[in-house]
C-alpha positions as CSV (number, residue, x, y, z in Angstrom):
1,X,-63.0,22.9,31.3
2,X,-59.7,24.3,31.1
3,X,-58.0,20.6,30.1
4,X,-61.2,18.7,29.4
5,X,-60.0,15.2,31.2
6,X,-57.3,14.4,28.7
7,X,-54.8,14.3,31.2
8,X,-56.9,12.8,33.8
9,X,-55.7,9.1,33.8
10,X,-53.2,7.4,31.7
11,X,-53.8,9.3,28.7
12,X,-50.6,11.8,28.8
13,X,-48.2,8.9,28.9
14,X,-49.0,7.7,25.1
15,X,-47.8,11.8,24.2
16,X,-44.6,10.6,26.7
17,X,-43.9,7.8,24.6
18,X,-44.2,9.4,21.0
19,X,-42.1,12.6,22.2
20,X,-39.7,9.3,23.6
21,X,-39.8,7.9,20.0
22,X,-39.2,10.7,18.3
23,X,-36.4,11.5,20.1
24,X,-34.6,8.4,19.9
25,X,-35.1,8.5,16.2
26,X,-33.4,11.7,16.1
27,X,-30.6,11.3,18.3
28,X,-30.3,7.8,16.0
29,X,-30.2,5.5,18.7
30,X,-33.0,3.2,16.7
31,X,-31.1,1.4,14.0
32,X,-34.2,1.9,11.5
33,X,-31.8,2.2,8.4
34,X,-29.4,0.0,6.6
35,X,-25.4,1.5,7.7
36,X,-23.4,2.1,5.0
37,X,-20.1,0.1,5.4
38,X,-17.6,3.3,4.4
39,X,-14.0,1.2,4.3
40,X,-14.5,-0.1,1.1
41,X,-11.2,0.5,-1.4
42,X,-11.4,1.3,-4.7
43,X,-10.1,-2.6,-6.0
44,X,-13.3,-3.7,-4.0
45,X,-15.8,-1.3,-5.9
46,X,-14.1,-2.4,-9.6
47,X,-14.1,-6.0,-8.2
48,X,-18.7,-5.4,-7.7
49,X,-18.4,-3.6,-10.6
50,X,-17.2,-6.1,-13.1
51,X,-19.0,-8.4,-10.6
52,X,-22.0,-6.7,-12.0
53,X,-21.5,-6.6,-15.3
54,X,-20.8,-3.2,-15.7
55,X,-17.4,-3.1,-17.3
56,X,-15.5,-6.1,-19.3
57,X,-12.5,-8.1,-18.1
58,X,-10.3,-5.6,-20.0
59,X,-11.3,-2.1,-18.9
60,X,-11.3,-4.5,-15.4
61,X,-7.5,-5.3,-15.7
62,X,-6.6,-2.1,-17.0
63,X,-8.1,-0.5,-14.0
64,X,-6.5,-2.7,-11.8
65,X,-3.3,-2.4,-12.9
66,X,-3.8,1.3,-12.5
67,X,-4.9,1.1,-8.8
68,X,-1.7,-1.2,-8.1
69,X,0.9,1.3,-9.5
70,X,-0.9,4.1,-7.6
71,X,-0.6,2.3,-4.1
């Protein structure tokens, strides 16, 4: 038989609905990962970062003081 019943019935709309899924996960219209919020400043990262524990209060002040004299 040339299709052997597959598409006989309602069996060809579950292949609709993956190629529909797939498609929508490429075009990125699902939401199915975390956005990136892109309009932090560079105070805001030292501020996490000494937040963090990942430099001390001094290297944090001096780093400040930097970013305020460049703005």
């Amino acid at each position: 038989m040339l299709f052997d019943h597959h598409f006989i019935g309602m069996h060809w709309i579950w292949w609709v609905i993956i190629i529909v899924i797939i498609l929508l996960v490429v075009f990125d219209v699902i939401p199915y990962r975390p956005k990136t919020d892109t309009t932090e400043d560079a105070l805001d990262i030292l501020k996490k970062r000494f937040a963090r524990g990942e430099i001390e209060h001094e290297e944090f002040e001096e780093r400040k003081k930097i970013l305020k004299q460049s703005k």
